[in-house]
C-alpha positions in Angstrom: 2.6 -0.3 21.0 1.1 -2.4 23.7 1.2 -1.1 27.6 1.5 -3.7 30.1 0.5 -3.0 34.1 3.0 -5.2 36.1 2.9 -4.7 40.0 1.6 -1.2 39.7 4.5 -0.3 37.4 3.8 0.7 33.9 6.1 -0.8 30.8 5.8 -0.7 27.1 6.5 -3.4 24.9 7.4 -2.2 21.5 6.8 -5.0 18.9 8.0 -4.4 15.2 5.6 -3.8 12.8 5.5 -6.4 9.6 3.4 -6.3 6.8 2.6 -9.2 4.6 1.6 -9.0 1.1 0.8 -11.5 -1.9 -1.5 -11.1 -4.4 -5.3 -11.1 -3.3 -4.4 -11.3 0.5 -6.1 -14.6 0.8 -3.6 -17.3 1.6 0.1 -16.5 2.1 0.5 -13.3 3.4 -3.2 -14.0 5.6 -1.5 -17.0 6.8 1.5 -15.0 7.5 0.0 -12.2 9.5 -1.5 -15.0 11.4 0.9 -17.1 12.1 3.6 -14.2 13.5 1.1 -12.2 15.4 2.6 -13.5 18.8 6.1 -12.2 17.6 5.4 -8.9 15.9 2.7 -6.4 15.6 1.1 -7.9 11.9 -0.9 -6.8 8.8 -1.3 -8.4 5.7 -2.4 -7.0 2.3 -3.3 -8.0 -1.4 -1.7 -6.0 -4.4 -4.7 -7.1 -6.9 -7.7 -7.6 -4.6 -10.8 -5.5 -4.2 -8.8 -3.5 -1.3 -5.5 -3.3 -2.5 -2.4 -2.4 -0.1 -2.3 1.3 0.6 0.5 4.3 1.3 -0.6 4.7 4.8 -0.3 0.6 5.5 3.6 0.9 3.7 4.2 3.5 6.0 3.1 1.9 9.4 5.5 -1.0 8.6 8.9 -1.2 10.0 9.4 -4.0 7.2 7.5 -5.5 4.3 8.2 -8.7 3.2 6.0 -10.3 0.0 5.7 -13.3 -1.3 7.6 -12.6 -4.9 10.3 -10.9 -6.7 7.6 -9.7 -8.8 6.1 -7.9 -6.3 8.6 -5.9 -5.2 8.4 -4.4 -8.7 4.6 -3.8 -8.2 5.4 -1.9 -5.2 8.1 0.4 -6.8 5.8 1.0 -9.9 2.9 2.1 -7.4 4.7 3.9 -4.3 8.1 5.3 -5.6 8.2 7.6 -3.0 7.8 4.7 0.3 9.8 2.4 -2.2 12.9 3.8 -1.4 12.7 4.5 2.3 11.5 1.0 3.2 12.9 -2.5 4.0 11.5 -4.6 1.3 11.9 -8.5 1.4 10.9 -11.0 -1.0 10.5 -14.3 0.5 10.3 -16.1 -2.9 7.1 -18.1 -2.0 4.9 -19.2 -5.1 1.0 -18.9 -5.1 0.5 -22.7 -5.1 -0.5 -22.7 -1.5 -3.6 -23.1 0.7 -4.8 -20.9 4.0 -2.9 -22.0 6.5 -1.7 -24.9 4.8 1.1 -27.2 6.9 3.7 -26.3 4.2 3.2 -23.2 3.7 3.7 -22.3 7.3 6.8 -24.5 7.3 8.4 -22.5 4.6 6.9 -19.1 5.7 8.5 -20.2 9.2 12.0 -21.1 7.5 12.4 -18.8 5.2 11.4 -15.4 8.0 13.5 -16.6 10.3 16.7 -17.4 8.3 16.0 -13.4 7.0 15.8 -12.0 10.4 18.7 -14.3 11.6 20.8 -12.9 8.6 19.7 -9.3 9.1 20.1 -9.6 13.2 16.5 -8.2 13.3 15.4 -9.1 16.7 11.9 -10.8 17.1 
């Protein structure tokens, strides 16, 4: 949550909280976190990296999106319990990208916004 002082008056500004994840947390869901961080409050995290993702970051996230199919299958193996009580999205992106490569934030862009267009999740 992020407090904002406008002409003496106090407001909040509640952004929703997204986590990323892919495999090692190195290029698509770091170039994701990145890349929405002016829209939502972001985190991104690896499944098979030397940190992997963690109950306590499942929980803080109001949605998860990952990169695969696969993935989501990962998740449900390792956190039955979260599994079930959160919004998970695959976005169907392959691991053939770069950081921050010009496609990849083309399809990460594409492919986010069509879901939260669909889902009439406001950014």
């Amino acid at each position: 949550m992020i407090i904002h002082k406008v002409y003496n008056v106090d407001y909040f500004i509640i952004f929703m909280k997204v986590l990323f994840i892919c495999n090692q947390n190195l290029n698509r869901s770091k170039t994701a976190e990145h890349l929405f961080k002016k829209e939502f409050e972001t985190k991104s995290a690896g499944l098979y990296n030397e940190k992997p993702v963690n109950k306590k970051e499942l929980l803080w996230a109001d949605i998860i999106f990952v990169m695969e199919d696969v993935q989501i299958n990962e998740l449900a193996k390792r956190f039955p319990d979260i599994y079930l009580k959160k919004q998970i999205i695959s976005l169907d992106i392959e691991d053939v990208y770069l950081y921050n490569q010009p496609q990849l934030i083309r399809e990460l862009k594409t492919k986010v916004n069509a879901i939260l267009t669909t889902h009439k999740i406001a950014a």
